[in-house]
N, C-alpha and C positions, 0 to 999 in steps of 0.2 A: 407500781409504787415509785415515789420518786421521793429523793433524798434531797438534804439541803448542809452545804461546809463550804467556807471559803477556799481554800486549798486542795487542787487532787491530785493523786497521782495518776499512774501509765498502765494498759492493762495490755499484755505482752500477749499475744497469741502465739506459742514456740511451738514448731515445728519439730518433732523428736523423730531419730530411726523407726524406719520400720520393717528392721532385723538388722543391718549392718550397722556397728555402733559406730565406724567410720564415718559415714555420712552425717554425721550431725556438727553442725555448721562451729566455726569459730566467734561467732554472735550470738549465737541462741547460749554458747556456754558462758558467754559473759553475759549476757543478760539473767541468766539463771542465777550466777553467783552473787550479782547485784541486786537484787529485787528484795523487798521484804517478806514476799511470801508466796511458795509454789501452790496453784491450786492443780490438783492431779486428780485424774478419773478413778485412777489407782492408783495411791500412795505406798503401796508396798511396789509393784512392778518400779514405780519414780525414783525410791529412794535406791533400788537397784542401779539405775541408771546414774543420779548423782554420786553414789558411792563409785560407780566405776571409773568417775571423772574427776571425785577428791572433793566432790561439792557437799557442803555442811547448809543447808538452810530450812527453815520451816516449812511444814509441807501442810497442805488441808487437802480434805477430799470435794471433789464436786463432779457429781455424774448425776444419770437419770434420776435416780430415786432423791435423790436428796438438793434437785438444783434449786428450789424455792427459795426455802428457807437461806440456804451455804450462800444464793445469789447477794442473796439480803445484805447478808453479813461482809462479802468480800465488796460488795459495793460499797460499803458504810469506810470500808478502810480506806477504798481508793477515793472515796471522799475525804477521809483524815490527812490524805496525802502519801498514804503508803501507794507503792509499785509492788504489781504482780504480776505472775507469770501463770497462764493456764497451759496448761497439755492434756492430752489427751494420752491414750495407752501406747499409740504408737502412730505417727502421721501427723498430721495439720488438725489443729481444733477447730471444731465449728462444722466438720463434715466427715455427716451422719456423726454428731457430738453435742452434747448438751451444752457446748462452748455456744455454740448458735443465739441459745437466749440469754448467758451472761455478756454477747457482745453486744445484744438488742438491750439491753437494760443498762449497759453503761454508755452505748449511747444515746437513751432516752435521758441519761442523769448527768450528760455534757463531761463526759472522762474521755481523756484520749483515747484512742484503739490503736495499736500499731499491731501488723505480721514481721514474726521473724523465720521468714520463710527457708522452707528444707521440703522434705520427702512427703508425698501424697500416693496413696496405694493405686489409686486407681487410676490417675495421670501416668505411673510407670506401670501397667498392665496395659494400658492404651498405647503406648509406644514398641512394646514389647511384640502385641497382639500381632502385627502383621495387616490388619484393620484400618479403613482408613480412619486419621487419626484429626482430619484438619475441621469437620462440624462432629461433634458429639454430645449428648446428652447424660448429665451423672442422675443418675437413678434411686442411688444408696440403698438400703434395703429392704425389701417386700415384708407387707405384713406377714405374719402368722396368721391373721384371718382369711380364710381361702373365699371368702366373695370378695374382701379388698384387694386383696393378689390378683384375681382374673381382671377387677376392674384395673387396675393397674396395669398390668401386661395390654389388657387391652387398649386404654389409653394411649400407648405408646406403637402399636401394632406396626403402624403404619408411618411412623415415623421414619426418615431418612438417615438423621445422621444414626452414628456407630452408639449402642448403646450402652453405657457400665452398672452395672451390680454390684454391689457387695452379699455373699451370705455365707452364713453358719453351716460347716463339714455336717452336721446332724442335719438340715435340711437340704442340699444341696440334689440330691435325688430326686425329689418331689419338687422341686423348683423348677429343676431341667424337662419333669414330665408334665407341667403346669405351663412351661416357654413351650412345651412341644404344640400342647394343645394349643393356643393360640397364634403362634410365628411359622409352626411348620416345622419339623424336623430337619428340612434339607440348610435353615437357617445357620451360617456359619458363627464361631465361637470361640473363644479364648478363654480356657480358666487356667489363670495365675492364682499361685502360691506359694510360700517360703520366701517370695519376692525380697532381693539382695541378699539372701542367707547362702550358708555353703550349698543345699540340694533343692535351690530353686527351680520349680518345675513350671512351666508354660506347655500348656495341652492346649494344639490347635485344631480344630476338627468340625463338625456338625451337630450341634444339638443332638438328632439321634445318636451319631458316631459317642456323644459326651455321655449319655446316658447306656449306653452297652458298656463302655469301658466302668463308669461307676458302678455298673448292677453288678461287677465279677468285684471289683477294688472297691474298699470300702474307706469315702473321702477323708481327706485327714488335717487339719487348719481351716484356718479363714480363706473364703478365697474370693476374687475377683474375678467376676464375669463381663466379657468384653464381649458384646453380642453384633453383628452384621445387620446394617440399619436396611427397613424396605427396601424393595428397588424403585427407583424412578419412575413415575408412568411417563409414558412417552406423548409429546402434545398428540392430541384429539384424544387418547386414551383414554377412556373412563372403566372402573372397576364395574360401574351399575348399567353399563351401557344394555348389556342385555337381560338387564332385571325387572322383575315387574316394580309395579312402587312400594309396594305390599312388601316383597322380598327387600328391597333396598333399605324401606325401613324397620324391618325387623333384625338385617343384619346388622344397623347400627343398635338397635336395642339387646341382640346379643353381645355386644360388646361392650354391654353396660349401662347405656343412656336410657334418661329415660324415654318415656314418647313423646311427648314435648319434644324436647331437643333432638330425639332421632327426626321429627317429621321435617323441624327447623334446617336441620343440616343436608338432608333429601334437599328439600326445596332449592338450599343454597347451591347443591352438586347440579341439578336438572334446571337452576336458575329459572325459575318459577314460583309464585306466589306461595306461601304455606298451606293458605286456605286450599288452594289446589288439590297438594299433596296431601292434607287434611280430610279431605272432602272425597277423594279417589281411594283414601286408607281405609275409609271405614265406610265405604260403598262394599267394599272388596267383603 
């Protein structure tokens, strides 16, 4: 949908703690205090945080469930010319955050966007990690439907760089034995939590190793998982070198694809026609 006003205001993407109330920036609190109106994912946790900073302003909600509609509405103002400010519950908006499509819809309706950058959870678990930290991929969080999950882990399997998660202490179990299943247990691992709090904890170990200690402790907060990316193959290396084609392409079809694109992607690994690999698949 797109709106139409002479005049707009600024749509503030503010960066909040996430856990040490120190770190939040000398800009993010003036822009806060300036703005006509907070949009927060949770306006009870927000008004928490401005009370603790002496900040008196309007607050709205805007999260999952309600971002349609609440988009509408805060769009319409920063077309009136009002400035606003979104956050999120704790971190940068816009990742894994419904800020995502209030920034896509005020820039389809020509509003400024600015970041007022501060604390991201899973940029400091990545530094934390011990992991290399210089190519990595954000991940944010698996579904709850476990054929999207395995597609997704799988998707990624074989990826290089350092991988980040985010999930929920009530799955976190079943995540680890889902990463098992696909990466390998020996896969190394970081889960961060309480990150900048007083009893910040950084657990470095093995997938397996992560999954023994959770089956005795049972997990407790958000956390951030920091996963060790593929290893390199080494030139001439190939993973299929001693696979039939049959096997090659079914092991990309267990990893989700479908046949089409498992035979497409064969072909491309053995550099050879499709029809080929087509034609050998289903001889077989």
């Amino acid at each position: 949908m797109r709106f139409m006003a002479d005049e707009k205001g600024t749509l503030y993407l503010c960066a909040t703690p996430i856990g040490n109330l120190g770190d939040i920036s000398k800009r993010c609190l003036e822009i806060l205090e300036t703005v006509d109106l907070i949009a927060a994912e949770d306006t009870r946790r927000t008004l928490q945080l401005l009370n603790h900073f002496g900040i008196t302003k309007a607050l709205t909600s805007y999260h999952e469930h309600n971002k349609k509609a609440k988009g509408e509405y805060i769009i319409n103002l920063l077309l009136e010319g009002k400035n606003v400010a979104q956050v999120s519950d704790a971190g940068t908006p816009a990742i894994s955050d419904p800020g995502e499509d209030l920034v896509r819809l005020a820039i389809d309706n020509g509003i400024e966007v600015t970041s007022v950058p501060g604390p991201v959870a899973g940029i400091t678990a990545l530094i934390l990690s011990g992991l290399p930290p210089a190519r990595y991929a954000f991940e944010g969080f698996l579904s709850t439907n476990k054929r999207n999950r395995y597609e997704h882990l799988s998707s990624v399997k074989n990826d290089t760089h350092t991988l980040i998660f985010y999930e929920a202490p009530h799955k976190l179990l079943s995540t680890l034995n889902d990463m098992k299943e696909v990466f390998g247990g020996e896969r190394r691992i970081a889960l961060a939590r309480e990150l900048t709090k007083l009893h910040e904890e950084i657990i470095r170990t093995t997938i397996d190793g992560a999954i023994e200690h959770y089956a005795e402790k049972s997990p407790r907060g958000e956390y951030v998982l920091v996963i060790e990316g593929a290893k390199e193959q080494q030139e001439g290396e190939c993973f299929w070198q001693d696979m039939s084609v049959k096997d090659h392409v079914d092991k990309y079809i267990a990893e989700g694809m479908t046949q089409k694109d498992a035979i497409k992607a064969a072909a491309t690994d053995r550099n050879v026609p499709k029809r080929e690999i087509y034609s050998e698949y289903h001889e077989i």
